[in-house]
N, C-alpha and C positions, 0 to 999 in steps of 0.2 A: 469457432475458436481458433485463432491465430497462434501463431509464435511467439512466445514471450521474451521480449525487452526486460533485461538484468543488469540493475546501477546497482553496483556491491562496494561494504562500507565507503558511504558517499558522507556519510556522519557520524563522526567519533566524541560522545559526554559520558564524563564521568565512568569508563568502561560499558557504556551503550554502547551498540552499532547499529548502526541501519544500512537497509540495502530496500531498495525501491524498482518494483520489476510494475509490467502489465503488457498488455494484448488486445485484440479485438475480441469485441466481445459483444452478446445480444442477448443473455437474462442471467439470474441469479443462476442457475446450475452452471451454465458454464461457467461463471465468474469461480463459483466453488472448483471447479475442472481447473482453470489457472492456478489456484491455492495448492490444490493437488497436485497437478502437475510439478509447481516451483517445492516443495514439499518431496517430490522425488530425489531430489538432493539434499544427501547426510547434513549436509550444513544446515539446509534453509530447514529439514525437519528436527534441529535443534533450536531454532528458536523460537524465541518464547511469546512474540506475537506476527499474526500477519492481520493488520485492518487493511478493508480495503471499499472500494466505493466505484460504483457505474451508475449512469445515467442510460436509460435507453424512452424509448417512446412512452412504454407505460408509465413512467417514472422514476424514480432514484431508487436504488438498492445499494446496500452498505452491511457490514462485519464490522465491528469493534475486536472481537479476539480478545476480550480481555482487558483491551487500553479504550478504556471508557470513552465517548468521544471523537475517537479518531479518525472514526467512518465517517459522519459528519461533515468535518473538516476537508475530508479528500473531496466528499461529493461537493461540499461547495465547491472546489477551488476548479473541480471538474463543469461546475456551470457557467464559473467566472470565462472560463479558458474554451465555453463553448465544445465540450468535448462528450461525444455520446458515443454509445456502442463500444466502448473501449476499457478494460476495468484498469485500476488502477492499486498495488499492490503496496503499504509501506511492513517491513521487515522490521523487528529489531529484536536484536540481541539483549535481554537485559544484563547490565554489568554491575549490578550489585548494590545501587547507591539508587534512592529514587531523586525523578530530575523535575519532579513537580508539574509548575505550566508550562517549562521549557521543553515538555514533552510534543505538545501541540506544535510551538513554533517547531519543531526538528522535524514532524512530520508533513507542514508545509514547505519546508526546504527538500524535502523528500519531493515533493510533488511540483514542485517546480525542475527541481535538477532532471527530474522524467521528462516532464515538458519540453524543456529545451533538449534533451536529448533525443524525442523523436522524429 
């Protein structure tokens, strides 16, 4: 388990916020160990979700947290992007107002704004 990579509010709807962190990473516990970890901070353990999604040898593992779907989403985009052993974390704040399917699209903009920032 690596040092985690932290893009904080990278995307602002409707009083949402998201922040998109992740690490090296090599199975579901440690991917849980990142959650935790990012979750040591009062902020990140105020919000209301962390999905998140890895690819390793054995296959994909993913967390929804609640936002139906959104594991999914990261691990595709985590295949697309040829990315293994590494988890991939999206954050968000709920701000009061649900944002529907715009949900998904915010948490692939999450996961690219990662990308390119690694």
């Amino acid at each position: 388990m690596g040092p985690l990579l932290i893009l904080d509010n990278i995307i602002l709807d409707r009083g949402s916020r998201y922040a998109v962190s992740g690490g090296a990473c090599a199975s579901e516990a440690e991917a849980r160990g990142l959650v935790s970890a990012l979750k040591a901070d009062k902020k990140f353990a105020r919000a209301t979700h962390h999905s998140w999604g890895l690819l390793t040898a054995q296959g994909a593992v993913k967390a929804d947290d609640g936002e139906a779907g959104a594991g999914m989403v990261i691990v595709r985009m985590l295949e697309r992007a040829g990315l293994r052993d590494h988890a991939v974390i999206v954050t968000r704040w709920y701000g009061g107002k649900p944002l529907g399917g715009d949900r998904f699209r915010h948490v692939q903009e999450a996961v690219r704004v990662y990308l390119a920032g690694m």
